[in-house]
LUMZA-85863 format. One record per residue (C-alpha): residue number from 1; x, y, z. Coordinates in steps of 0.1 Angstrom, whole numbers. Layout:
N
+-----+-------+-------+-------+
: num :    px :    py :    pz :
+-----+-------+-------+-------+
: NUM :     X :     Y :     Z :
...
+-----+-------+-------+-------+
***
This chain:
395
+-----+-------+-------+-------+
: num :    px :    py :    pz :
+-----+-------+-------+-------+
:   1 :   524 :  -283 :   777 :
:   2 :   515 :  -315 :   792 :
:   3 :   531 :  -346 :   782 :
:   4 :   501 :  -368 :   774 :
:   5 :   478 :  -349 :   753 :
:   6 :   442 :  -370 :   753 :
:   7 :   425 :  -341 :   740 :
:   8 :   433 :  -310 :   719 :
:   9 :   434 :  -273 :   738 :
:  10 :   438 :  -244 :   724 :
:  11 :   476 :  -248 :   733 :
:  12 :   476 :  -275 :   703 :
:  13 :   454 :  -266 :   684 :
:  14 :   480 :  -232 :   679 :
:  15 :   507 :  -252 :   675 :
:  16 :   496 :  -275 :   651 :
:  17 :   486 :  -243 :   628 :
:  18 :   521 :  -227 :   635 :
:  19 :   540 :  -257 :   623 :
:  20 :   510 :  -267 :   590 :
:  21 :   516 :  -231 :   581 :
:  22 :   555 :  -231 :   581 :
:  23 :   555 :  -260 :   561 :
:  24 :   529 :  -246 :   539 :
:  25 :   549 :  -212 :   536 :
:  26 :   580 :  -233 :   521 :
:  27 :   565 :  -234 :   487 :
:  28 :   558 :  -198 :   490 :
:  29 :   594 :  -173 :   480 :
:  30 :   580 :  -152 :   499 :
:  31 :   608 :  -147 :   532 :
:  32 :   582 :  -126 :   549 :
:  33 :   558 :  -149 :   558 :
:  34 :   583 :  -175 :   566 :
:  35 :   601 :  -152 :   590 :
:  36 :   563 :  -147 :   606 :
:  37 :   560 :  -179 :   613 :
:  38 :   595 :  -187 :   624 :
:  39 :   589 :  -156 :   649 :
:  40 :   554 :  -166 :   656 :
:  41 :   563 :  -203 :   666 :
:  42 :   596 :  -191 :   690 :
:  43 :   575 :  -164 :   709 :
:  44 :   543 :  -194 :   715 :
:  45 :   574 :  -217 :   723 :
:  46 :   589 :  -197 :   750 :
:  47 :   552 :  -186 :   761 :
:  48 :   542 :  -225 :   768 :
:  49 :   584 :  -234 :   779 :
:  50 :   579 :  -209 :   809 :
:  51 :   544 :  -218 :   814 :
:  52 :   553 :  -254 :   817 :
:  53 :   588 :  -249 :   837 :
:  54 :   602 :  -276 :   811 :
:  55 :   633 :  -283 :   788 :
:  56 :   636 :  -307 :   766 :
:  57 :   678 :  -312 :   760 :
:  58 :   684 :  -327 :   730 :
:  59 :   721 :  -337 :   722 :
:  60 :   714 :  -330 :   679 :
:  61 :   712 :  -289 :   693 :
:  62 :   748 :  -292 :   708 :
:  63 :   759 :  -293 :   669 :
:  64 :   736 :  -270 :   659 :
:  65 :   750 :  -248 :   686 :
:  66 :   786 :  -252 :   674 :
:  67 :   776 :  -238 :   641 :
:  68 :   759 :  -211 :   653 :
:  69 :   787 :  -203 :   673 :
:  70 :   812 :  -208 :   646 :
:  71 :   789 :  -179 :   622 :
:  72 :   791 :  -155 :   647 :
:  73 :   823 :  -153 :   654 :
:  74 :   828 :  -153 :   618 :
:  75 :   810 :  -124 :   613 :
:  76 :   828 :  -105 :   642 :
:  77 :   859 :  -118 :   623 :
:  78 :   841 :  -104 :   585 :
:  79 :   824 :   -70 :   598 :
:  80 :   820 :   -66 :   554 :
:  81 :   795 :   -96 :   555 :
:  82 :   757 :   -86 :   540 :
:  83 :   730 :   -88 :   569 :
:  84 :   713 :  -118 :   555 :
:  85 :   738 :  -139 :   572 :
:  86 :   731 :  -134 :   607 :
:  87 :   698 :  -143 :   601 :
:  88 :   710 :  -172 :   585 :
:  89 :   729 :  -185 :   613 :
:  90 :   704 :  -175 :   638 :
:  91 :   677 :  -200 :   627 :
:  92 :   706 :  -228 :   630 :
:  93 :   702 :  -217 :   667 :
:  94 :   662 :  -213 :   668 :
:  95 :   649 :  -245 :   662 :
:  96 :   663 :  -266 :   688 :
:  97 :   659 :  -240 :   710 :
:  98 :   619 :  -235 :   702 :
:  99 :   613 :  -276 :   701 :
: 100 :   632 :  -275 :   732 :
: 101 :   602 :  -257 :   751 :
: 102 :   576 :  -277 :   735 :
: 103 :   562 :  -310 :   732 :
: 104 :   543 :  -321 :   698 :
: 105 :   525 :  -356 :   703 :
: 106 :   515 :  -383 :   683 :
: 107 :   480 :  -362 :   676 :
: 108 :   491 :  -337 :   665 :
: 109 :   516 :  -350 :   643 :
: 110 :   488 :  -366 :   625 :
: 111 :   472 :  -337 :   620 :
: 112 :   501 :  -319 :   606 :
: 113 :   509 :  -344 :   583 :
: 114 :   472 :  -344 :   571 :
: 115 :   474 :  -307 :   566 :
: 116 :   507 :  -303 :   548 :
: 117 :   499 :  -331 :   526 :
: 118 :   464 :  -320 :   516 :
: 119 :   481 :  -284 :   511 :
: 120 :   507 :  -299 :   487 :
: 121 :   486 :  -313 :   469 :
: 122 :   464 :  -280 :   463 :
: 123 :   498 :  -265 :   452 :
: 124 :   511 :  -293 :   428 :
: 125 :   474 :  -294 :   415 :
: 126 :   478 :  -255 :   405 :
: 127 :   512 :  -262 :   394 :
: 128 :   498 :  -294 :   366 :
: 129 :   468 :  -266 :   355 :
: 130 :   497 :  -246 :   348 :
: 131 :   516 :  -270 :   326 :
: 132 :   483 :  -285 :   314 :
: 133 :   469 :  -250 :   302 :
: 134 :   507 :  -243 :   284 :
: 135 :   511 :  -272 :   265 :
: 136 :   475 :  -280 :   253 :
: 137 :   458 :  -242 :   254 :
: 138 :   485 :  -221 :   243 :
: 139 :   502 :  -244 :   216 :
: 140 :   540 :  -241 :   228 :
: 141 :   565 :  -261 :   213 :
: 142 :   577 :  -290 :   225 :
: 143 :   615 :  -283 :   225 :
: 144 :   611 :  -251 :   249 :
: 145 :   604 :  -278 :   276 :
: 146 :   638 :  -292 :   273 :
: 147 :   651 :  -266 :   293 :
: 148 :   648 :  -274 :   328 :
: 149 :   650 :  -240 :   337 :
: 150 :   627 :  -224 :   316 :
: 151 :   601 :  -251 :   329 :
: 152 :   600 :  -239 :   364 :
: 153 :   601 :  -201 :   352 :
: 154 :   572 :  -211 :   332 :
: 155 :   548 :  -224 :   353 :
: 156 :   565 :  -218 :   390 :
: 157 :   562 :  -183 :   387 :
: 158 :   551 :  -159 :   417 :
: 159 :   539 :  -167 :   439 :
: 160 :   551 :  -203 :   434 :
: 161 :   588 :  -218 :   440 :
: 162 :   616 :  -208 :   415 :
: 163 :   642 :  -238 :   423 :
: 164 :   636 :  -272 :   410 :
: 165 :   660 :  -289 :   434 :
: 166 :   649 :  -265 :   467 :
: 167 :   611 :  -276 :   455 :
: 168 :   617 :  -310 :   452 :
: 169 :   636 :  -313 :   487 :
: 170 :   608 :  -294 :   503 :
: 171 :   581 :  -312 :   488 :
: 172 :   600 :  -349 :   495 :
: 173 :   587 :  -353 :   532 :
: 174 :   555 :  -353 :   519 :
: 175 :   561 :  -388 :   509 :
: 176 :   566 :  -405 :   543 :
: 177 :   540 :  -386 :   555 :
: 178 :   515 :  -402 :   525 :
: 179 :   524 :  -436 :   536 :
: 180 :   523 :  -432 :   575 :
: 181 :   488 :  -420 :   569 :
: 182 :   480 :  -446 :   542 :
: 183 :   489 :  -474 :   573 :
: 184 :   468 :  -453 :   597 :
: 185 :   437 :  -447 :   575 :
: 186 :   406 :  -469 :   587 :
: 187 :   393 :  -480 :   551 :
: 188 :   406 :  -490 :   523 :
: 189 :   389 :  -460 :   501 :
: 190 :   411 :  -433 :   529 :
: 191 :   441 :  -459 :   522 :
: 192 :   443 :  -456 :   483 :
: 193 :   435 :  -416 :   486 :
: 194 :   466 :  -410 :   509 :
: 195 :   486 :  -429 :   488 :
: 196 :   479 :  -414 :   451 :
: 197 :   493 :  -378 :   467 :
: 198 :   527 :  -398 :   458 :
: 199 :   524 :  -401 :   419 :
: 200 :   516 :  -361 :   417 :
: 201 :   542 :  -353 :   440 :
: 202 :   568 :  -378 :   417 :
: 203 :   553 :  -361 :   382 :
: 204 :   559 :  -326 :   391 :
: 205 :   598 :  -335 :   403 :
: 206 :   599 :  -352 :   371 :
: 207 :   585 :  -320 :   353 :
: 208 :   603 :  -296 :   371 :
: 209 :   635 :  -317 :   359 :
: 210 :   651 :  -315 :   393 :
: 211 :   678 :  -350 :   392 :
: 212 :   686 :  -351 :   425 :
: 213 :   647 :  -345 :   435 :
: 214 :   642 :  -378 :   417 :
: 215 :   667 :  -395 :   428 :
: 216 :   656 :  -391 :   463 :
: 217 :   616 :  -397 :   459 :
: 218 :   629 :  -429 :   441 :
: 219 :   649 :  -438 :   474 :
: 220 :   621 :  -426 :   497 :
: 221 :   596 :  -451 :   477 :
: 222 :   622 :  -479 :   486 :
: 223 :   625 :  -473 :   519 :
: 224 :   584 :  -467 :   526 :
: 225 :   576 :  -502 :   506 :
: 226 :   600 :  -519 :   525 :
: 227 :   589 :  -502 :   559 :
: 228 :   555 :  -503 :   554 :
: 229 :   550 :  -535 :   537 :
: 230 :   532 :  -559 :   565 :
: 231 :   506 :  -529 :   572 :
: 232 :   492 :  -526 :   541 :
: 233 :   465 :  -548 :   529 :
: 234 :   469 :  -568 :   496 :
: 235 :   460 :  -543 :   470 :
: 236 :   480 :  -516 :   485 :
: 237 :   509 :  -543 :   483 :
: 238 :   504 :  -546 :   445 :
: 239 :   506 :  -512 :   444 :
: 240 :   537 :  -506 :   466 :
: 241 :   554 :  -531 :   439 :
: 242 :   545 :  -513 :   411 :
: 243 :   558 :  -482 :   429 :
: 244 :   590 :  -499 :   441 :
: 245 :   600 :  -509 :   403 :
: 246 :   587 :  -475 :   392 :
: 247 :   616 :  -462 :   419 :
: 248 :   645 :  -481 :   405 :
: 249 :   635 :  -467 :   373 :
: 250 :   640 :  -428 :   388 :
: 251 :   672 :  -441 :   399 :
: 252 :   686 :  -445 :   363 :
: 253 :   665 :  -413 :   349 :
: 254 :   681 :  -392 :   378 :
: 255 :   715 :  -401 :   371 :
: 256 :   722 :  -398 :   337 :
: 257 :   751 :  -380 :   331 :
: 258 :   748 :  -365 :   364 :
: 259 :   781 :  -375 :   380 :
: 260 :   799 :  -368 :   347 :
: 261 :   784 :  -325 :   351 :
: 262 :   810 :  -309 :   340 :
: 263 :   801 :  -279 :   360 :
: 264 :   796 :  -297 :   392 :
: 265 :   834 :  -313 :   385 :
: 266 :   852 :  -281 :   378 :
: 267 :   835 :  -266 :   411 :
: 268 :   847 :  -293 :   432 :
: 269 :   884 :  -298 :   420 :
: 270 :   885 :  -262 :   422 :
: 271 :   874 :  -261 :   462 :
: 272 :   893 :  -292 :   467 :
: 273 :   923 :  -278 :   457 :
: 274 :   912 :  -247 :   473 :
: 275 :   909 :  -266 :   510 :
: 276 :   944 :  -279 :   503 :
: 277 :   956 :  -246 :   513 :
: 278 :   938 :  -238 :   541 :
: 279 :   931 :  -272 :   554 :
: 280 :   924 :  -270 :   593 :
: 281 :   906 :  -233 :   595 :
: 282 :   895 :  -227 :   565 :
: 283 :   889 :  -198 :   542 :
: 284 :   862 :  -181 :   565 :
: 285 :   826 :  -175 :   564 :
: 286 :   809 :  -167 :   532 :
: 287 :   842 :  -162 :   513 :
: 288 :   836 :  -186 :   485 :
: 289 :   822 :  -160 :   459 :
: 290 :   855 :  -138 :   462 :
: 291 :   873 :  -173 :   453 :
: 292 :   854 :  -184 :   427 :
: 293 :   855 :  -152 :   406 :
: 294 :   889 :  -148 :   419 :
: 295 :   899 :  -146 :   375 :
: 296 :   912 :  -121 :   352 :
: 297 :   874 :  -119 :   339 :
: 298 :   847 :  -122 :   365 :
: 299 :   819 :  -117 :   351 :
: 300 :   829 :  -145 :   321 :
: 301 :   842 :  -172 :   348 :
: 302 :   800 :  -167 :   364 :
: 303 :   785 :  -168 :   326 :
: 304 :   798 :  -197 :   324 :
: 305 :   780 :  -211 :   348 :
: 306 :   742 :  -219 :   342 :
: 307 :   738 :  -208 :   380 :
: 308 :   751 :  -178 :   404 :
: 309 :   785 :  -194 :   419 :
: 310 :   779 :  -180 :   452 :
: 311 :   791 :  -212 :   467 :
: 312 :   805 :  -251 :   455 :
: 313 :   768 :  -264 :   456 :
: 314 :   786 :  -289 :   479 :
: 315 :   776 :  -287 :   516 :
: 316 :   805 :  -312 :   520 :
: 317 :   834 :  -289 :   505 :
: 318 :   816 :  -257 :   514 :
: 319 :   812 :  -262 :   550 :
: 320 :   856 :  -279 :   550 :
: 321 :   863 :  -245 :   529 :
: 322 :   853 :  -217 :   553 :
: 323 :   857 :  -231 :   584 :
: 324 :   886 :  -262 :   580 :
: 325 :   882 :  -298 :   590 :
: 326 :   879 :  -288 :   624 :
: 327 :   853 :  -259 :   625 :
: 328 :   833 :  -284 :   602 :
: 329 :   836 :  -313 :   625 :
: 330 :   799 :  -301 :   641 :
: 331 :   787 :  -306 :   608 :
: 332 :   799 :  -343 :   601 :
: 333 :   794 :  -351 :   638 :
: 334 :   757 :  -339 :   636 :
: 335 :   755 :  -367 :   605 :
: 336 :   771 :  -393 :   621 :
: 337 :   748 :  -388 :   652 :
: 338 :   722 :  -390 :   636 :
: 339 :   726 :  -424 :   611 :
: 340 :   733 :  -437 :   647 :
: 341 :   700 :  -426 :   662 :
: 342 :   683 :  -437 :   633 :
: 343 :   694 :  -469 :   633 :
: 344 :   689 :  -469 :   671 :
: 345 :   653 :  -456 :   665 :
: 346 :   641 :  -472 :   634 :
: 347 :   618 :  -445 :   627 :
: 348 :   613 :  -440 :   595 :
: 349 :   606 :  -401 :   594 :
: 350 :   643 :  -396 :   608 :
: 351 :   656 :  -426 :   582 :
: 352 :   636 :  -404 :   554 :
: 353 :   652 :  -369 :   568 :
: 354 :   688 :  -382 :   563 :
: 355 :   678 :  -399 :   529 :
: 356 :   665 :  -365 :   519 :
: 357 :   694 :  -347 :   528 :
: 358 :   726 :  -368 :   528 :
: 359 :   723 :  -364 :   489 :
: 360 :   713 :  -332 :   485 :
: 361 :   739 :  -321 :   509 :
: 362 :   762 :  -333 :   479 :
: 363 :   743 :  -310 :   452 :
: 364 :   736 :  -276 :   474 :
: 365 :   742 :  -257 :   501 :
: 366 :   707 :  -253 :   523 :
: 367 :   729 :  -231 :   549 :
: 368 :   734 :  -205 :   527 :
: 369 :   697 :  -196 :   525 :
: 370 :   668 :  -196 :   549 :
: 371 :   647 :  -215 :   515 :
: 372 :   672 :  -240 :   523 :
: 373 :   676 :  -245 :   562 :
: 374 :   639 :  -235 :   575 :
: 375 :   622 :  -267 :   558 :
: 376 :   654 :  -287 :   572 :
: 377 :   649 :  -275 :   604 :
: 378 :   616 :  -275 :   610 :
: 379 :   613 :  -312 :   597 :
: 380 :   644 :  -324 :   617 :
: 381 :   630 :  -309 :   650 :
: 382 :   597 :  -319 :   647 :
: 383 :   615 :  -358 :   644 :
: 384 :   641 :  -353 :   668 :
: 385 :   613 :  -337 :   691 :
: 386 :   586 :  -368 :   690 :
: 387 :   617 :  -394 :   693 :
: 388 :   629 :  -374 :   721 :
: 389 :   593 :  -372 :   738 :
: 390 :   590 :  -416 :   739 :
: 391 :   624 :  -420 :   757 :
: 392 :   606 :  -397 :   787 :
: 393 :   597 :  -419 :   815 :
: 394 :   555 :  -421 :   813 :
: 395 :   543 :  -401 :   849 :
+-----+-------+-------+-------+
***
């Protein structure tokens, strides 16, 4: 694919639907079509890489590489390890390597960003008919919606998301993406549109009761105000302000009593003190279920729990318990890289990604799912690959 891209072929026009409908298929729990796509973008990638006799070496893929690596010879290691994990750690491998054949410009991005937006907001919109239609048709009372968990089984059934937190994350970009094409839009009419997406996408987070979901639209709000400030005209200002005090507000609604979770604390003593053992290699791959119900009663010690404890919910102490401090040092490396190119960038989609997923890091474990690391991916490369595309020298 040519660098400078003046006008759309049929080359972009494919991508751009590949990566709108990958995004798309996030809010979907369905892993076939996400697997389509995945699949569907690596064979057009390596199609238009050997085309184009081009590739595009990115040092974020050397980490992602190390991982990979790290899973495989885990499972040659664990032979008793389910299937799902191979393809797990494969996609850690296929992202870079896709973006690495291809080359998505400033046009396109556009375009993808109008999509996906537009196409969130068609979900959310089904999603607040859903809640609309329980609460005011079907006369439900009011204290079954202080269960967070029967809210998103209530109205985010099938074919809809079933994780508040996953949702939230997924949906978060979104938010960036509202305010690029806010500063972009030509009137002021196209301006305010773009930019009342953002209250829908807060309101369901809110509804869907996911903390660290708000938490993280409140920080993204911040950073957008202050970013985009001195491109918006005066009534979008008012507006930002209103929106930057409403974020300071998620900030103390999102952490109530969140740091004192009693679950979340027990977890992590237990895989600190866990780690302590096995400091510098680690447990091994996927061995924190046989841990945690490592009890006299099993199935009690998981009851306990309001979720399945698969894992810590800590990508932090999950990634230091199977592999040790030093098969996770790809992992901190791969953060540390990139704060640094952020800061050396100053773009604000790569600033948003880490503000995204720096915290959420500290709640869950995206690795352990493809729910969890497709959206990362694809989000991550799609930045890395346009930051990666203005360092080129211009021929």
């Amino acid at each position: 694919m040519r660098d400078n891209v003046s006008s759309f072929d049929w080359q972009s026009i494919a991508l751009c639907v590949l990566i709108s409908g990958m995004f798309l298929s996030f809010v979907l729990e369905t892993f076939f079509v996400q697997t389509l796509f995945l699949w569907l973008l690596g064979g057009f990638a390596i199609y238009t890489g050997i085309r184009a006799r081009k590739f595009y070496f990115q040092w974020y893929s050397v980490f992602f590489l190390a991982m990979f690596l790290l899973r495989i010879l885990a499972l040659w290691r664990q032979p008793e390890l389910k299937f799902s994990n191979i393809e797990i750690s494969l996609s850690f491998m296929l992202f870079p390597l896709f973006f690495s054949l291809i080359k998505v410009n400033e046009n396109m991005w556009i375009i993808i960003q109008k999509v996906v937006v537009i196409g969130f907001a068609i979900f959310l919109c089904m999603i607040l008919y859903n809640f609309i239609i329980h609460i005011y048709f079907e006369n439900l009372v009011r204290e079954t919606f202080t269960n967070a968990k029967y809210l998103y089984a209530l109205f985010l059934k099938e074919p809809f998301y079933g994780h508040p937190s996953f949702l939230a994350v997924i949906l978060a970009p979104s938010i960036p993406m509202c305010f690029n094409l806010a500063v972009k839009a030509s009137k002021n009419w196209q301006q305010w549109l773009w930019l009342l997406f953002i209250p829908l996408i807060v309101f369901i987070v809110f509804v869907i009761g996911s903390r660290i979901g708000l938490f993280v639209c409140g920080m993204l709000i911040v950073l957008c105000c202050i970013y985009f400030f001195k491109k918006l005209n005066i009534v979008s200002k008012i507006a930002l302000g209103l929106a930057f005090v409403a974020a300071i507000g998620m900030f103390r609604i999102s952490t109530i009593n969140y740091t004192e979770d009693p679950i979340r604390k027990e977890m992590n003593a237990f895989a600190i003190e866990k780690i302590k053992e096995h400091p510098l290699l680690g447990h091994g791959y996927g061995t924190q279920h046989a841990h945690l119900n490592d009890t006299e009663n099993p199935q009690e010690f998981e009851n306990s729990f309001i979720f399945i404890v698969n894992h810590f919910h800590n990508t932090y102490l999950d990634e230091t318990f199977q592999f040790g401090f030093i098969g996770a040092l790809p992992f901190f490396l791969l953060i540390l890289y990139l704060i640094g190119f952020a800061l050396k960038k100053r773009d604000v989609f790569l600033f948003s990604f880490l503000i995204i997923y720096i915290p959420f890091f500290y709640v869950e474990l995206p690795f352990n799912s493809m729910k969890g690391i497709m959206p990362m991916m694809l989000f991550l490369a799609i930045i890395m690959n346009l930051l990666h595309k203005k360092e080129l020298p211009c021929k």
